[in-house]
VOGU-3710 file (C-alpha; in Angstrom, 3 decimals, decimal comma):
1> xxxxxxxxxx> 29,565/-7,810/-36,324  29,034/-10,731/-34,338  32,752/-11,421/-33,504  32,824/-7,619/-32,257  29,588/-8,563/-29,716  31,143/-11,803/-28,796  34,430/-9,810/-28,180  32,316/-6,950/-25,776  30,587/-10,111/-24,096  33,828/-11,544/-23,371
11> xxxxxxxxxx> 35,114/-8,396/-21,831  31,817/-8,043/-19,949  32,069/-11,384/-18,346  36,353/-10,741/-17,458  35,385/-7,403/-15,720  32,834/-8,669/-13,416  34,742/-11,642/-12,431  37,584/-9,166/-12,291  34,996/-7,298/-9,719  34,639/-10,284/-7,627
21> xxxxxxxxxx> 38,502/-11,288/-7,248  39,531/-7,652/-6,241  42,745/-8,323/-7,626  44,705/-4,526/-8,261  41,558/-2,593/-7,063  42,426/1,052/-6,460  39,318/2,113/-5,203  37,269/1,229/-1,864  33,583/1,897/-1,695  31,744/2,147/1,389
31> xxxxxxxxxx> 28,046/2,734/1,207  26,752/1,915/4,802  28,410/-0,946/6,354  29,175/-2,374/2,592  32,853/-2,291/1,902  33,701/-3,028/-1,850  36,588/-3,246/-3,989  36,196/-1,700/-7,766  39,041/-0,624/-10,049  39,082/3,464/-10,579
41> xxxxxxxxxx> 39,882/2,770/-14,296  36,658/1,441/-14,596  34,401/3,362/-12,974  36,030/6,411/-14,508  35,297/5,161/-17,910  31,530/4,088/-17,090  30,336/7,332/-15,069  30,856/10,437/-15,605  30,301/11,408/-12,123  33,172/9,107/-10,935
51> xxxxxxxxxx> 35,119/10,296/-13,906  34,862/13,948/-12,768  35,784/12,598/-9,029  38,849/10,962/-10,136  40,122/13,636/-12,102  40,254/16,934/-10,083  41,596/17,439/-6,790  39,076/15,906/-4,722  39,462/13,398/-1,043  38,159/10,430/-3,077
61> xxxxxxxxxx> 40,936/11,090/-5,291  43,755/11,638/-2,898  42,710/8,541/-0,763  41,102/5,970/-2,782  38,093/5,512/-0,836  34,456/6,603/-2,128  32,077/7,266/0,677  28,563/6,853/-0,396  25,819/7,698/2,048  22,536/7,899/0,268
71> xxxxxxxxxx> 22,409/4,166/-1,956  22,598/1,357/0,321  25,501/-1,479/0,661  22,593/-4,020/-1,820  22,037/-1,427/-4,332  25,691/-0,373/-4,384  26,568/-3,624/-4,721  24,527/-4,121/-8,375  25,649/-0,722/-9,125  28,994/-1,891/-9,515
81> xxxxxxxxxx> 28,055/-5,181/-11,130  26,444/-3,366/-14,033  29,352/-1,394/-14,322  31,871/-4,494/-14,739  29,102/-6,173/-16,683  26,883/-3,714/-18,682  23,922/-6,386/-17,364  21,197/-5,126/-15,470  20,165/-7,056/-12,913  16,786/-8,540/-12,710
91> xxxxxxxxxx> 15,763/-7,742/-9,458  12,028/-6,104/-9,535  12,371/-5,173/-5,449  15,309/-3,210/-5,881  14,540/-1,080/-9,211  13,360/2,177/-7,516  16,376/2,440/-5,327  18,382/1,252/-8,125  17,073/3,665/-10,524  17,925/6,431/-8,444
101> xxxxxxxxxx> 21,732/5,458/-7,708  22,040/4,991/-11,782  20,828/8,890/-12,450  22,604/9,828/-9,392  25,932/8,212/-11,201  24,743/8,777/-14,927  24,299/5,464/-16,128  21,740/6,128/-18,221  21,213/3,079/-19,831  21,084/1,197/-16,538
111> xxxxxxxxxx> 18,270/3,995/-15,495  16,357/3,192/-18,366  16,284/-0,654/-17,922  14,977/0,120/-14,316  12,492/2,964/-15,424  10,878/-0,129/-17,616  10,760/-2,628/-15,442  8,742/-0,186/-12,882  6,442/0,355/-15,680  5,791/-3,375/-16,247
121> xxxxxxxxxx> 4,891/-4,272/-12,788  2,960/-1,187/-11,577  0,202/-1,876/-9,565  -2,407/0,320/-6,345  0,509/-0,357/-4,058  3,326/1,393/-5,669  1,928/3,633/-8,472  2,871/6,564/-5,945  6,166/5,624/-5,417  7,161/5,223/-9,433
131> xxxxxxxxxx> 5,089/8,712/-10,203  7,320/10,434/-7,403  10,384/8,898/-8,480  9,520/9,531/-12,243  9,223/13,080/-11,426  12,390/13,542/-8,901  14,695/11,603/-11,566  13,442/12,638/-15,015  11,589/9,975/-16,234  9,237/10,460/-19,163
141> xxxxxxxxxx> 7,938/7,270/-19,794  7,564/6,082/-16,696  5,890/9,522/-15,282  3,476/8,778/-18,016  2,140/5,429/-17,398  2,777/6,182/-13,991  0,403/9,168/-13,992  -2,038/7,526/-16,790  -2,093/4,606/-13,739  -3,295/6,540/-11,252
151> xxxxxxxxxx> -5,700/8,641/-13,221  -7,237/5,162/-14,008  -6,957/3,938/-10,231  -7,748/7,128/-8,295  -9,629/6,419/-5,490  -7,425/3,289/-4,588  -3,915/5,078/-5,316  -4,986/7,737/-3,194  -5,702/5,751/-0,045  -3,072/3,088/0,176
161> xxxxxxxxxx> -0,163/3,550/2,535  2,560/4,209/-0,279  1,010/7,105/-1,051  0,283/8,382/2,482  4,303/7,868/2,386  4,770/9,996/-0,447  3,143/13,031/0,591  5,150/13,138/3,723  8,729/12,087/2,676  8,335/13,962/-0,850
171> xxxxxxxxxx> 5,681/16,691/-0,747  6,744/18,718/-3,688  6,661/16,312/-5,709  3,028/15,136/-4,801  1,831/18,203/-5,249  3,075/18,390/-9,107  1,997/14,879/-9,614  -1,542/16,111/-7,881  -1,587/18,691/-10,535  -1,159/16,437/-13,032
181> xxxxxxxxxx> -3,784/13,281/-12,069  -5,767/16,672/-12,291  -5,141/18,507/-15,368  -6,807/17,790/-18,359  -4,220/16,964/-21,400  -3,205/19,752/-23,466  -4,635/18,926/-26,041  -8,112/19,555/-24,769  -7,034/22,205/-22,244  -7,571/25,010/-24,952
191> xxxxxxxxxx> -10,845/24,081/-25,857  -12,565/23,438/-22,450  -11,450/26,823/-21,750  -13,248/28,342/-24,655  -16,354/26,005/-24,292  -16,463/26,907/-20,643  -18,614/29,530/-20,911  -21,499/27,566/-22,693  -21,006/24,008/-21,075  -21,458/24,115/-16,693
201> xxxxxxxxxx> -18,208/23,041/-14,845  -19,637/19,729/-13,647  -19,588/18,717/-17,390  -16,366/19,885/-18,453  -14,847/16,688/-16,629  -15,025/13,395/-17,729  -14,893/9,949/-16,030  -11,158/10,241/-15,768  -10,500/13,384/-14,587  -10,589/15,453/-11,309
211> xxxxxxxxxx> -12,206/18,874/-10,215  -9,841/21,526/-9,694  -8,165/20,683/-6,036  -8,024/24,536/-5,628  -11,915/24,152/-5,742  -12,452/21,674/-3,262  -12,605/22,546/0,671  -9,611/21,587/3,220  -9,795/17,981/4,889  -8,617/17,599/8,113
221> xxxxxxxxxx> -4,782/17,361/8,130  -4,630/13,191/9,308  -6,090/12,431/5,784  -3,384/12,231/1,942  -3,927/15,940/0,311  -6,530/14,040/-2,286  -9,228/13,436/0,911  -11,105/15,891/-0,339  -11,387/14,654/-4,090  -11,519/11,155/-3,231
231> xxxxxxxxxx> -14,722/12,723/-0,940  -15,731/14,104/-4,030  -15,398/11,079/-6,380  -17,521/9,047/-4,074  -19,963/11,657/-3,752  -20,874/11,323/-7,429  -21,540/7,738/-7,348  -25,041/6,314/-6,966  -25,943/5,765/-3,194  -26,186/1,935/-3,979
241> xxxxxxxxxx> -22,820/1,861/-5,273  -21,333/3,975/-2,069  -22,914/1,612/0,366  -21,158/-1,351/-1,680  -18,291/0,385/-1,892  -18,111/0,909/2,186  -19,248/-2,531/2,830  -15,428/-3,885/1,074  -14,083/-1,496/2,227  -14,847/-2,742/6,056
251> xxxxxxxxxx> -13,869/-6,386/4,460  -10,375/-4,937/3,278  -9,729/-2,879/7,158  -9,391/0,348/4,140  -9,297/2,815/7,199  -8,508/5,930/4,920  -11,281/4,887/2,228  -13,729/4,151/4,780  -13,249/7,890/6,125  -13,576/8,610/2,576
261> xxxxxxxxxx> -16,978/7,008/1,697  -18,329/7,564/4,728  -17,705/11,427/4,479  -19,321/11,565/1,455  -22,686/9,936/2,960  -22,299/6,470/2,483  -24,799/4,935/4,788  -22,434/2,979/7,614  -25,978/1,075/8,377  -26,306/-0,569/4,900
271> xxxxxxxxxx> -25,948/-4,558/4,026  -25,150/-6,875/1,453  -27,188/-9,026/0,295  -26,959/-11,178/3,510  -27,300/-8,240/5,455  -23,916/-8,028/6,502  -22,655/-4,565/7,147  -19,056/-3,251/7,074  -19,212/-3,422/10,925  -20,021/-7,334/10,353
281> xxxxxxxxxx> -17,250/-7,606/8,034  -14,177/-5,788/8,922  -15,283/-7,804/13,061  -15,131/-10,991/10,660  -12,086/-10,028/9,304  -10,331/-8,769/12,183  -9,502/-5,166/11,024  -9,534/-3,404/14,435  -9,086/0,119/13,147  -11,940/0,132/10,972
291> xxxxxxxxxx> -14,213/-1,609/13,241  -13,168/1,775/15,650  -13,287/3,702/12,710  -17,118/2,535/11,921  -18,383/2,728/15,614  -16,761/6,394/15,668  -19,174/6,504/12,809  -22,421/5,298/14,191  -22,301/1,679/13,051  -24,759/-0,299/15,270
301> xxxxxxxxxx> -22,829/-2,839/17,566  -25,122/-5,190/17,345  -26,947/-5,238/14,004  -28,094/-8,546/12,797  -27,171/-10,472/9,591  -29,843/-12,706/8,272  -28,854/-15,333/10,224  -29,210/-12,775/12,909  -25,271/-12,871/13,748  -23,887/-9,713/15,340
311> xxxxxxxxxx> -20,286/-8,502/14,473  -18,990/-9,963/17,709  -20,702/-13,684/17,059  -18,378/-12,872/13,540  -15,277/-11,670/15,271  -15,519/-14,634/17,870  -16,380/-17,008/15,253  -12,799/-16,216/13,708  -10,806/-15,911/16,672  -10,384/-12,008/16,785
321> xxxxxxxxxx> -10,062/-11,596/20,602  -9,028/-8,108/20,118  -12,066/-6,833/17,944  -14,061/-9,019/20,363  -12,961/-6,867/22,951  -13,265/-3,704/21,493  -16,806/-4,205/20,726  -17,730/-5,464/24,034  -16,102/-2,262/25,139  -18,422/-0,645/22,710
331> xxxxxxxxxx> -21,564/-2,411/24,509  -22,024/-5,172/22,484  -24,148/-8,039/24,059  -22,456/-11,044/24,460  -25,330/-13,056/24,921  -27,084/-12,400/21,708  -28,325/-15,190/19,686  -28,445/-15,823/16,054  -30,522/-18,425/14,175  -29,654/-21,401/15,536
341> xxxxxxxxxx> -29,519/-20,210/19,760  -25,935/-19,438/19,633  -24,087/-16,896/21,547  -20,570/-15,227/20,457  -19,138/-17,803/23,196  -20,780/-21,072/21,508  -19,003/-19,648/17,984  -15,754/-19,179/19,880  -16,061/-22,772/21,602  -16,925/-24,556/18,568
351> xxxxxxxxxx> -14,124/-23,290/16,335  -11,613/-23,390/19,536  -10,484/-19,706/19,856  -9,941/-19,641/23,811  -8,614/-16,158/23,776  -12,017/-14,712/21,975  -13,552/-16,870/24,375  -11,664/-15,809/27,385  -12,664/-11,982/26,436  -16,215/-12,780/26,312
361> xxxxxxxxxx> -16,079/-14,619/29,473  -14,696/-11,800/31,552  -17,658/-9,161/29,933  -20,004/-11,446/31,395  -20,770/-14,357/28,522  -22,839/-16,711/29,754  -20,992/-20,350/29,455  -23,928/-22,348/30,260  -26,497/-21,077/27,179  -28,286/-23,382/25,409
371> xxxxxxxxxx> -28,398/-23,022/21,737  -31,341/-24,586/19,345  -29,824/-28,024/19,552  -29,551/-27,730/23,426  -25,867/-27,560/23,260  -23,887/-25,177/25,773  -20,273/-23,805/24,874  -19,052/-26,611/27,024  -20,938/-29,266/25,060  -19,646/-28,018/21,622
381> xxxxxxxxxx> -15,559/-27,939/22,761  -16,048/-31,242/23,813  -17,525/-32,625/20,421  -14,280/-30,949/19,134  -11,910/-31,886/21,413  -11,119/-28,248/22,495  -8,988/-29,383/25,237  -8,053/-25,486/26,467  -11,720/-24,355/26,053  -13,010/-27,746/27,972
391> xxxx> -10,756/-26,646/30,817  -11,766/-22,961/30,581  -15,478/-23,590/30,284  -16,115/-26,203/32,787
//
């Protein structure tokens, strides 16, 4: 047995060099602007697809060339590899795309390889992406962990950007994987259906499962099909935990989730425990969307930490010139003072952003204020040698 597996290594490692020399290749594929050489004997035995090409009366036949339009030149490229060399490539970034050019060509055990390596490294980002692809390619295993994933991760699935992707590019398929992140499992189906009539519907669900979509009211159309659950999700959490939950949400610039929380009567007023609202920290963290998104909302421009600092002494503080300018815009004072006498313009000056500072110049910032220590904007780039400031202040 072991001479047999050296002998099928062996012939593994001759084909794919024998893929690299091109030497008596009878077959050109072109998948973009990726020409490669591969020997029709070979793909014929591998794939049944090219096997079925090659052997009927087809243009691929009659002129040697294979013109691929929907796996790109990369993917292609490993596609062929695997087929010299019956070894999958380890490359995580390129599974989904490879996944779907191995069921496309039915090399099933090259699908599988990728279907388990999706499963290994799912994570918020691209949970959509492997549910949708698990669904459009027959994929059992990873549809489930895919789908137990999500129903695990909800609420942040349901507002990143991959799946935003998702319901536009495949909507069919979101709406089956909807029902599913929805349906209880059938196991438990039959008897929630009986019990229903004894037990109220708000108790039929538990932590890990949905209402009924069908239930829940329309969003409007700029938000992923699950607004409205995700609305509903964050609705049944304590207030405390909302407000929390819409303070990182500011911190992380989570436009979609901020809609979220905020729709489901998060308070866009509330602090930490430094009094710091989501205002103060998506201004600190220069997330210019959801600073709009919160003063569309009602967030006051200038509330006041407990150092009394105002979202634009945070914003100019870290060199965000253009959520400093959007909150001046907004009417934000750019002379307030926190704690210590400083304005926005002493925090831009003393950590030398000139373009925050140049923003709160033109708005009116007053460049010779006089903090606690009797220190002006002028006096604070020149203890830090803020050479562009110096010029711009004096």
């Amino acid at each position: 047995m072991e001479s047999v597996k050296k002998v099928k290594e062996t012939l593994a490692v001759d084909l794919g060099a024998l893929l690299d020399a091109g030497d008596g290749a009878m077959v050109t594929v072109v998948a973009g602007e990726t020409r490669l050489a591969a020997h029709r004997a070979v793909l014929v035995a591998r794939s049944p697809v090219f096997q079925a090409m090659f052997h009927h009366d087809t243009l691929e036949a009659s002129s040697g060339q294979v013109a691929v339009t929907d796996v790109e030149g990369p993917v292609m490229r490993q596609l062929l590899a695997y087929m010299y060399t019956l070894q999958a490539p380890q490359l995580s970034g390129m599974a989904p795309q490879l996944l779907a050019a191995a069921d496309k060509y039915g090399l099933s055990d090259l699908k599988d390889v990728c279907e388990q390596q999706m499963a290994e490294q799912l994570d918020v980002e691209n949970a959509a992406t492997a549910a949708v692809l698990a669904l459009r390619h027959s994929c059992p295993t990873l549809r489930q962990v895919a789908v137990a994933f999500i129903k695990a991760h909800k609420y942040q699935v349901v507002m990143t950007q991959d799946w935003a992707d998702a319901t536009v590019s495949h909507p069919l398929s979101v709406v089956e994987l909807t029902r599913l992140i929805v349906e209880p499992p059938a196991e438990t189906r039959a008897s929630a259906t009986t019990e229903s009539r004894l037990i109220p519907d708000t108790q039929l669900y538990g932590d890990d499962d949905w209402p009924d979509p069908a239930a829940v009211p329309t969003a409007s159309r700029r938000f992923p099909p699950l607004f409205d659950i995700a609305v509903l999700y964050y609705r049944s959490l304590p207030g405390l935990q909302r407000d929390r939950n819409l303070i990182q949400a500011g911190e992380e610039g989570a436009v979609e989730k901020l809609e979220a929380l905020l729709a489901a009567g998060a308070d866009v007023s509330a602090g930490d425990e430094q009094r710091l609202t989501a205002l103060h920290c998506a201004a600190r963290e220069g997330h210019v969307r959801a600073v709009n998104c919160l003063l569309e909302h009602g967030a006051e421009v200038d509330a006041r930490s407990n150092l009394e600092n105002t979202p634009l002494h945070l914003a100019a503080w870290k060199g965000h010139a253009a959520v400093v300018r959007l909150l001046l815009a907004s009417s934000a004072d750019p002379n307030a003072t926190n704690r210590f006498g400083k304005t926005p313009l002493h925090r831009a000056a003393l950590d030398g952003h000139a373009g925050a500072a140049a923003v709160l110049l033109e708005s009116g910032a007053n460049r010779r204020a006089i903090d606690n220590t009797g220190d002006t904007p002028l006096d604070l780039a020149r203890q830090n040698y803020q050479l562009e400031l110096i010029d711009m202040l004096t």
